[in-house]
C-alpha positions in Angstrom: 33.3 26.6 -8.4 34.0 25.4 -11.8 34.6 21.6 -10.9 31.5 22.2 -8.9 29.4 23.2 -12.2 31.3 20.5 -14.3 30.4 18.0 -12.1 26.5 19.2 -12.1 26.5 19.5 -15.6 27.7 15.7 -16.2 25.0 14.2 -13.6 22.5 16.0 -15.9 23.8 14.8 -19.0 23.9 11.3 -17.2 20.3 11.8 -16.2 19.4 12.9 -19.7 21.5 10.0 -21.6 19.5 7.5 -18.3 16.0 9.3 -19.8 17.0 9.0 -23.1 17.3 5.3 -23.1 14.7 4.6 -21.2 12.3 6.0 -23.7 14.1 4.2 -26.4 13.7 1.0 -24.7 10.1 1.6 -23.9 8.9 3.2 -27.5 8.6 -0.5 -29.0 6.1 -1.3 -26.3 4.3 2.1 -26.3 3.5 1.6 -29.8 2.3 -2.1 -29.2 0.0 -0.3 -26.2 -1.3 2.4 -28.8 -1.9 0.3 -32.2 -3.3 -2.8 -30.4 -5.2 -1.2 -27.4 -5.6 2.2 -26.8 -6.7 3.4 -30.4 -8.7 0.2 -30.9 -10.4 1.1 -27.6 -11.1 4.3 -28.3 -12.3 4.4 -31.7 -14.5 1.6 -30.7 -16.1 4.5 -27.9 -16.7 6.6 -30.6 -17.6 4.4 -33.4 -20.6 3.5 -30.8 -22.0 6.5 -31.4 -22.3 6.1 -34.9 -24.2 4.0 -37.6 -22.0 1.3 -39.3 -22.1 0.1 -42.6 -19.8 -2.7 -42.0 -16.9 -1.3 -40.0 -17.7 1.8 -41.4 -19.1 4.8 -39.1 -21.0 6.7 -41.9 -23.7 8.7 -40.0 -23.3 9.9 -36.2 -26.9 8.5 -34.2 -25.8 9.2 -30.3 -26.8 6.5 -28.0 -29.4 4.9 -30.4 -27.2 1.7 -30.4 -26.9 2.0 -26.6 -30.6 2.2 -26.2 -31.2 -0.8 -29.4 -28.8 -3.0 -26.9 -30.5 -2.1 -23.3 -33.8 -2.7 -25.1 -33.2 -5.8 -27.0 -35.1 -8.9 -24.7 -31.8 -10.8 -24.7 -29.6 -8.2 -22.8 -31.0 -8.4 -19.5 -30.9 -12.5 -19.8 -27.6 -12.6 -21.1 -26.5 -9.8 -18.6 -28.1 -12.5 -15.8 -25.9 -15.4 -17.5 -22.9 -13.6 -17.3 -23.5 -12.6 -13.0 -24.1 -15.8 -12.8 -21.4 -17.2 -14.3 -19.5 -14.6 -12.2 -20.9 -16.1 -8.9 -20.5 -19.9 -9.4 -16.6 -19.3 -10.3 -16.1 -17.9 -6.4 -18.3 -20.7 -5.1 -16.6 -23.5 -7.4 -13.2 -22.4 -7.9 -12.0 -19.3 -5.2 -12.2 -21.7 -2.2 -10.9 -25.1 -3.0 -7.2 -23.8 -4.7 -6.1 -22.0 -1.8 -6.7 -25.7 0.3 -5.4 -27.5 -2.0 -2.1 -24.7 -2.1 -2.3 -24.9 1.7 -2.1 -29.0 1.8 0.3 -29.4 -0.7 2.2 -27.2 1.3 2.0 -29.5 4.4 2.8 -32.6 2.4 6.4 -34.2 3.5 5.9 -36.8 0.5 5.1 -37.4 -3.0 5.2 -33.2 -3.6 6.9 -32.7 -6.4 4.9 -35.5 -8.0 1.4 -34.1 -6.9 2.8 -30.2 -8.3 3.1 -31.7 -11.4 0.3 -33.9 -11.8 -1.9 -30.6 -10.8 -0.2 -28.2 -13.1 -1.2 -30.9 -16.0 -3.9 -28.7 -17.3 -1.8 -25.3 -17.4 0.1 -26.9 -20.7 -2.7 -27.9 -22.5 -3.9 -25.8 -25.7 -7.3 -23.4 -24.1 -9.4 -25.0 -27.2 -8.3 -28.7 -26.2 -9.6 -28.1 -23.0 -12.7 -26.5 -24.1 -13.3 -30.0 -26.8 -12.2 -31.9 -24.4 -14.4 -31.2 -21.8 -17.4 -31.1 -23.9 -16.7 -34.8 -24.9 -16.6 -35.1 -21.2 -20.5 -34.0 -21.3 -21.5 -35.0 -24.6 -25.0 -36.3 -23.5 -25.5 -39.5 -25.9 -23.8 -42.9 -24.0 -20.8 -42.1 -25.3 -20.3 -39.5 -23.1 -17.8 -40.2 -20.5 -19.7 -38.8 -17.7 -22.7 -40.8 -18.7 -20.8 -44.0 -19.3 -19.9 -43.7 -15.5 -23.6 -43.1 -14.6 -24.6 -45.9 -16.8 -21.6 -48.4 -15.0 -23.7 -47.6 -11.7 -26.9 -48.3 -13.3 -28.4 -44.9 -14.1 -29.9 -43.3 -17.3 -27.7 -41.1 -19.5 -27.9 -37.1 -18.5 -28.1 -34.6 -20.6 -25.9 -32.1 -19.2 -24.9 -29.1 -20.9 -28.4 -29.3 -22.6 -29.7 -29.0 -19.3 -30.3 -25.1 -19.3 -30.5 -25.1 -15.2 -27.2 -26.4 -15.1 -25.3 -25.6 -17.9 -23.2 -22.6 -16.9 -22.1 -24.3 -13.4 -20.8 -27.1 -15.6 -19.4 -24.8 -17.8 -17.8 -22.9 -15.2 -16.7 -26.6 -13.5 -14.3 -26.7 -17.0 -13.2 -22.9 -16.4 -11.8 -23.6 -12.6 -10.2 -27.2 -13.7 -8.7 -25.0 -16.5 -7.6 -22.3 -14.0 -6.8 -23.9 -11.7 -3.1 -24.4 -11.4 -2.6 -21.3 -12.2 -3.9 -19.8 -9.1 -3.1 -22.5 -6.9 0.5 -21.5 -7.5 0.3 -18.6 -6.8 -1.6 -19.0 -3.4 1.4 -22.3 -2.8 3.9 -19.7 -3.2 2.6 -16.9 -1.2 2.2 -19.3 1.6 5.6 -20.6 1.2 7.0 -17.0 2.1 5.2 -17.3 5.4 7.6 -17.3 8.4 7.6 -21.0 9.7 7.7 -19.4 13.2 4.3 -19.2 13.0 3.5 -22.6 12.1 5.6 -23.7 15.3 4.2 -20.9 17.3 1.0 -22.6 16.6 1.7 -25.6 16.5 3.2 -25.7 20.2 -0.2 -24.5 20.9 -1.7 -27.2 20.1 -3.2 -26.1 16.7 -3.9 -29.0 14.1 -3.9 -28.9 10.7 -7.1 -26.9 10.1 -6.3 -24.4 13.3 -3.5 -23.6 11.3 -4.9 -22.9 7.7 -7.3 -21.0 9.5 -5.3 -18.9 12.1 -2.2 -18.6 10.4 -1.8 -18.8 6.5 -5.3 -17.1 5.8 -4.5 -13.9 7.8 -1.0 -13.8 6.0 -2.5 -14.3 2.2 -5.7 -12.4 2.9 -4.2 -9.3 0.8 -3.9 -11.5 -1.9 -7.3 -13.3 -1.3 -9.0 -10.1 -1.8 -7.1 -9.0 -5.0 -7.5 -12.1 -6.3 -11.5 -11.6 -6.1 -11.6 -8.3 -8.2 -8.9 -10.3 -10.8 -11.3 -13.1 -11.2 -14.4 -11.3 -11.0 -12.5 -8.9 -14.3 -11.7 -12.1 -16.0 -15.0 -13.9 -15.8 -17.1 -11.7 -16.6 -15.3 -11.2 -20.4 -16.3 -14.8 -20.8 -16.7 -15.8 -24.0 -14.8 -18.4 -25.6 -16.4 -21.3 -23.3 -19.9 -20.6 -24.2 -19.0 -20.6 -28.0 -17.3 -24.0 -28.0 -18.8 -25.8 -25.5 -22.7 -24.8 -26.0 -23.1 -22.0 -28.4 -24.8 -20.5 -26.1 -27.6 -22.7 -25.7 -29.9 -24.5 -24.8 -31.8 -21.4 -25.7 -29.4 -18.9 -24.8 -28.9 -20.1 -21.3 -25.3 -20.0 -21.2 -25.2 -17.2 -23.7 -22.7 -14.2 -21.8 -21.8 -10.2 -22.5 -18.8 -11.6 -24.3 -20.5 -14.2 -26.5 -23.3 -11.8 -27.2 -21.2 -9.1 -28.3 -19.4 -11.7 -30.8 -22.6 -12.6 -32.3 -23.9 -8.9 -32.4 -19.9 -8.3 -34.2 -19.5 -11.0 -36.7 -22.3 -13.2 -37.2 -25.4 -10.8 -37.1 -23.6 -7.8 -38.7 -25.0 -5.4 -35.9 -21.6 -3.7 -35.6 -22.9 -0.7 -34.1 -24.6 -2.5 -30.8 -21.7 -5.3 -30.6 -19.6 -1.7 -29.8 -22.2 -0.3 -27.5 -22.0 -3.5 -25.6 -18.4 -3.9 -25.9 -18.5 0.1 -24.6 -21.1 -0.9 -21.5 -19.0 -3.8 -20.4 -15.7 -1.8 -20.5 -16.9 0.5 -18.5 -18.2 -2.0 -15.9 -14.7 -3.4 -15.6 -13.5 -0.1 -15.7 -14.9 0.6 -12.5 -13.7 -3.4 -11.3 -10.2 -2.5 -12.4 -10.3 0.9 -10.1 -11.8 -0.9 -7.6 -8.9 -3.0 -7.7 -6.3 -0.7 -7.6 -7.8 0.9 -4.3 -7.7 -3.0 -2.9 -3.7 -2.7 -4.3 -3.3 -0.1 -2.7 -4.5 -0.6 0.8 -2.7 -4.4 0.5 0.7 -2.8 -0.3 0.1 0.1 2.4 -1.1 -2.7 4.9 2.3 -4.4 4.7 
């Protein structure tokens, strides 16, 4: 009986020492989590209740800011801008990196060159991208885009002053920017397929596309659909494009929830709305982020 209650007692002092050192391992992080998100989060909540003199809150006003926010006439633009900078990224960029992913993965030649030469823009600095693009569309002649049109014979194009166009060109430089991230990640999961498939379908008869079709997008469909929430989170806290590439012109056509909760923040002074807004669009993605995890979820319980 006593060896028996020795030996209890040390594989709770084990478990308690195992605890121990968890939580001293995990403390550094848990006060990163709690100075640079949680209490920032919440404080911005409750600050949005309040009138701000600067990033003061000096007089509690309820959902005044809310309702200055909902009723100013560029929310319900910008709101639009933002939904539709949403739906352009699955039309321009969902699609075309899990081909690409799928292809690449076919290839018996020149691979390793083609990874490389598509992971290009991964290295690149975000802000060279953004400049770099928007040389790309700088409408004068210098303008490479319009220095191609004009090689072909046709007049210079305005482009991201066009304001029917300019957030699918903008969101053409998010994807390319993107990009390799995502096709990697599709590549990858598709590598971990069992090749018995493949020659399983392949002794039927299946060609390239019967393949894709039929075999790898059954087998990365989990991932597919979590990766629809992820990007639908991630774009619609679009900001920095807009600011660089247009400033959120012509005439606030490319002007999204992120950009406009800058300007309310630091360039108009309007602290107390920029945190409403920054409030309303938490809780949007919020509800994205939940919706996500019950995607997770029913992935990880489908495998």
């Amino acid at each position: 009986m006593g060896s028996n209650q020795n030996t209890d007692k040390k594989k709770k002092f084990q478990k308690r020492k195992q605890l121990l050192s968890a939580w001293v391992l995990l403390f550094p992080a848990v006060v990163v989590l709690y100075l640079m998100i949680w209490r920032p989060s919440i404080m911005g909540i409750v600050w949005s209740f309040f009138k701000m003199k600067g990033y003061t809150p000096v007089k509690f006003v309820g959902f005044e800011n809310y309702i200055r926010v909902v009723k100013d006439t560029q929310f319900w633009p910008v709101l639009w801008n933002t939904v539709q900078y949403v739906f352009w990224s699955f039309v321009i960029g969902f699609i075309p990196p899990v081909i690409i992913a799928f292809m690449l993965n076919e290839m018996m030649h020149f691979r390793n060159t083609l990874r490389t030469i598509i992971y290009l823009p991964a290295i690149l600095p975000g802000i060279t991208i953004l400049l770099l693009w928007y040389f790309i569309y700088y409408p004068s002649q210098t303008g490479m885009l319009n220095m191609l049109l004009m090689k072909f014979g046709f007049e210079p194009y305005i482009w991201l002053n066009d304001a029917r166009f300019t957030i699918l060109f903008i969101v053409v430089e998010m994807t390319w920017a993107g990009f390799p991230g995502t096709m990697f990640l599709y590549y990858t999961t598709i590598q971990g397929i069992d090749t018995t498939l493949y020659e399983a379908a392949t002794i039927d008869g299946a060609g390239l596309w019967r393949r894709f079709y039929h075999v790898a997008i059954p087998q990365i469909s989990g991932l597919l659909v979590l990766n629809i929430v992820r990007q639908l989170i991630a774009v619609f806290q679009v900001m920095q494009e807009p600011m660089v590439m247009t400033g959120g012109g012509p005439n606030g056509a490319s002007t999204s929830l992120g950009y406009q909760l800058y300007q309310y923040g630091f360039v108009q002074g309007r602290v107390g709305q920029a945190l409403a807004l920054g409030t309303i669009v938490f809780l949007i993605l919020i509800l994205a982020t939940c919706f996500y995890f019950y995607l997770n979820k029913k992935v990880e319980d489908n495998q």
